[in-house]
C-alpha positions in Angstrom: -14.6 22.8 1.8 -11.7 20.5 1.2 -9.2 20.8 4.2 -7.2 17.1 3.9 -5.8 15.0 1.2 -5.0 11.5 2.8 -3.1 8.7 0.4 -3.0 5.0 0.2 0.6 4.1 0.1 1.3 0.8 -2.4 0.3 1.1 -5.8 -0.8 4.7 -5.4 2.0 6.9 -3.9 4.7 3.7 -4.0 5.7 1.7 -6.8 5.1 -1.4 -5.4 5.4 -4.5 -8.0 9.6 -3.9 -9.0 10.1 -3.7 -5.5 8.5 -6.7 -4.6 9.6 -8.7 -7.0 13.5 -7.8 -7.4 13.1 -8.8 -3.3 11.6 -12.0 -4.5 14.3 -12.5 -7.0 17.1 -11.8 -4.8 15.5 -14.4 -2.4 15.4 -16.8 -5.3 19.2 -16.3 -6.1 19.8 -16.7 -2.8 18.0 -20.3 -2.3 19.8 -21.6 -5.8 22.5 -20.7 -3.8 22.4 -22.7 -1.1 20.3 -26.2 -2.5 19.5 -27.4 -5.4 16.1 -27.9 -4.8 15.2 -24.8 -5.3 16.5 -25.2 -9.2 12.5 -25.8 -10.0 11.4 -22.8 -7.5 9.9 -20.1 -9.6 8.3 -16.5 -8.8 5.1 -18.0 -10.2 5.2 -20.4 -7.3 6.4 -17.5 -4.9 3.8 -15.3 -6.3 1.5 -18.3 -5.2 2.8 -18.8 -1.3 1.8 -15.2 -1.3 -1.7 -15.6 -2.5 -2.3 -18.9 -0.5 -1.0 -17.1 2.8 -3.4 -13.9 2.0 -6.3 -16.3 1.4 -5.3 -17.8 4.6 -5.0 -14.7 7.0 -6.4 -11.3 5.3 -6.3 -9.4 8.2 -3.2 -10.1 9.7 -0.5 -7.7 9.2 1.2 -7.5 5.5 5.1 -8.5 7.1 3.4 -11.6 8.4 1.2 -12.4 6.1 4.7 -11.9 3.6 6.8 -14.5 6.4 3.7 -16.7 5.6 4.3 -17.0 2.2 8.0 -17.0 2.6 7.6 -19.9 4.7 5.4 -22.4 2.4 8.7 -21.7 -0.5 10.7 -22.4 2.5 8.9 -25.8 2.7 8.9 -26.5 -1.0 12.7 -26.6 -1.1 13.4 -28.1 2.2 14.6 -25.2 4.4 12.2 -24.0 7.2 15.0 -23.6 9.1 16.0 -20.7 7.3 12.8 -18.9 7.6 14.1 -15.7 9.8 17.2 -15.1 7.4 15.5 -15.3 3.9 12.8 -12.7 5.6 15.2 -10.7 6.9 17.2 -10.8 3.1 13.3 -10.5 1.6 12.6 -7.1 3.7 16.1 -5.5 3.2 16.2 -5.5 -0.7 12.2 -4.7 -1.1 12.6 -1.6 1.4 15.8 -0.6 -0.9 14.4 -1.1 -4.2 11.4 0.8 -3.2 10.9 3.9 -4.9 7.8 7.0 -5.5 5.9 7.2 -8.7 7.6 9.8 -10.4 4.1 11.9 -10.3 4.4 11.6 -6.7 6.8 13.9 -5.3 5.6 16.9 -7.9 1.8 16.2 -6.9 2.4 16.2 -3.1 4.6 19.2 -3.2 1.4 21.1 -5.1 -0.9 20.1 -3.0 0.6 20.9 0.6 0.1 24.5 -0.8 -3.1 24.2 -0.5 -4.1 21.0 2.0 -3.0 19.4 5.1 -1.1 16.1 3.5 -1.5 12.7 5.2 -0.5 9.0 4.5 -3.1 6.1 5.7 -2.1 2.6 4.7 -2.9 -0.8 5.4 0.9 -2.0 4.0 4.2 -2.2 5.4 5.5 0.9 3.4 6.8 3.1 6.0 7.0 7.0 4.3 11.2 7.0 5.4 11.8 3.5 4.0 10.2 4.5 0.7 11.7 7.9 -0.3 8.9 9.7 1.3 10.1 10.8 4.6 9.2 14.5 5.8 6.4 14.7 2.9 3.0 14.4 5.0 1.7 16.1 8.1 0.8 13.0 9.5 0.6 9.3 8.8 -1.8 6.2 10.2 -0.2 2.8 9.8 -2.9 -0.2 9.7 -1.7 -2.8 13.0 -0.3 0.5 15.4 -1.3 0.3 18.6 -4.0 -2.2 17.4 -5.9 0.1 14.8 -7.2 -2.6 12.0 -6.6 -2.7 8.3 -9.0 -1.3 6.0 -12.2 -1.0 5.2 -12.8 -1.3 8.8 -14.6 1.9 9.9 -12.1 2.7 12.4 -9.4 2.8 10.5 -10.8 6.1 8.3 -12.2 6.9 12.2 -8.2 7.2 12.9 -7.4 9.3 9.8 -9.7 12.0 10.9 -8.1 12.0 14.5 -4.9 12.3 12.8 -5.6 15.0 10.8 -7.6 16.7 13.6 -11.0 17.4 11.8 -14.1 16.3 13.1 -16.2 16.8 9.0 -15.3 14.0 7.3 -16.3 15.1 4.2 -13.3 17.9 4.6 -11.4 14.8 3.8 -10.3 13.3 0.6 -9.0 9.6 0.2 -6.7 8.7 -2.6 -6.0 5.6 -3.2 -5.7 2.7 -6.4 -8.2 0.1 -4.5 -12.2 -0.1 -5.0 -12.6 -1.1 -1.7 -10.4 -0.1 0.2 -9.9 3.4 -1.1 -13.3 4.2 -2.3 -16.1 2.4 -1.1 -14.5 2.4 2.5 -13.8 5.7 2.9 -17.1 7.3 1.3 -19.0 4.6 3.7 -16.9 6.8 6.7 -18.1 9.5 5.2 -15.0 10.9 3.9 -14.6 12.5 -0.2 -12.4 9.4 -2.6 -10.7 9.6 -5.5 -10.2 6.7 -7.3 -6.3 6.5 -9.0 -6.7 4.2 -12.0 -3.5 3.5 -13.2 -3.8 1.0 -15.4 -7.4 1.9 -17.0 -9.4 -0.7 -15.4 -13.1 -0.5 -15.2 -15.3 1.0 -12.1 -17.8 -1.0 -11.0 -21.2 0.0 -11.9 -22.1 0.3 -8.2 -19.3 2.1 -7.2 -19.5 6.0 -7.7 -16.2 7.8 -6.7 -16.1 11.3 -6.2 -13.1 11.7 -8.7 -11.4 9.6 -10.9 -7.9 9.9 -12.2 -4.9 8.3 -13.9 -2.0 10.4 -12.5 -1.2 12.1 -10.0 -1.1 15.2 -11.8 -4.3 15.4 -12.3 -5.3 15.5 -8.7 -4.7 19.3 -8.0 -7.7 20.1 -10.9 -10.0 17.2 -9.6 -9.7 18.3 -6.0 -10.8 21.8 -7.3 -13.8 20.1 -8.9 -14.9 18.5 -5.8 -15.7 22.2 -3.8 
């Protein structure tokens, strides 16, 4: 029997992209601003500092791994130097602009009727800096108190302390990655349901236990899975 319904936080509960790139355009405004060298700079090329940095470091921490990339368009304007401001400006306007699907609040306020509510994410989206505070029962932060990022076993090995049950398949992961939020968890042991927002295809090798495209539809999916 299902007991605990634990979500993924960007992209599933959060609505990550806006945030991150009104951040990244503020940031931009801000260079023009202050050189012209950054006339040429374009979110294309930010949106590329972020993917070289990733590449670069996977399984360091999102906020670094962000300073990263911040750093090599730092470098293509000529303005390292300004590194710990334009993070600083980067962090304060994504944290602002960021903002819960509008399924989300309605589907977690059905299904803490019902379930013990948790948040497990690998990101930097903190539940009170995203319009989720005093929504989940508990929540698991990849990089706390050294606990690594998924799909690392020990990160679903932390949900299940959090939400103090020792069946893991009492325990339902939802989340919008393959990997991270299906194949990850069900290799832990725990239940997944796969959030599709955009339609995309499952891998043939990859079997969640649920799939969805809204959060509304969780409540009757978790029902199917008893």
């Amino acid at each position: 029997m299902i007991t605990t319904v634990v979500f993924d936080a960007d992209e599933t509960l959060v609505d990550l992209r806006p945030a991150v790139t009104g951040a990244l355009q503020t940031v931009l405004t801000e260079l023009r601003r202050l050189t012209p060298r950054a006339a040429e700079l374009t979110l294309g090329d930010m949106a590329d500092d972020w993917a070289a940095a990733f590449a670069a470091d996977p399984s360091a921490p999102v906020m670094q791994i962000r300073r990263s990339a911040l750093a090599r368009s730092l470098d293509r304007v000529g303005m390292p130097e300004q590194l710990d401001r334009i993070t600083g400006i980067f962090f304060e306007r994504r944290f602002a602009l960021s903002r819960p699907y509008a399924d989300t609040l309605p589907a977690l306020d059905r299904l803490r009727r019902r379930y013990a509510v948790g948040l497990a994410t690998n990101g930097n989206s903190r539940a009170d800096r995203c319009g989720l505070r005093g929504q989940f029962a508990f929540e698991v932060y990849a990089h706390v108190d050294g606990l690594p990022k998924k799909p690392d076993q020990r990160f679903y090995d932390a949900v299940l302390t959090a939400a103090g049950v020792s069946a893991a398949d009492r325990v339902v992961y939802v989340g919008d990655s393959i990997p991270h939020d299906v194949v990850g968890p069900q290799t832990a042991g725990l239940r997944a349901v796969w959030l599709n927002r955009r339609g995309e295809s499952c891998p043939a090798e990859v079997c969640p236990d649920a799939q969805i495209t809204s959060l509304a539809q969780l409540p009757d999916a978790l029902a199917d899975l008893f």
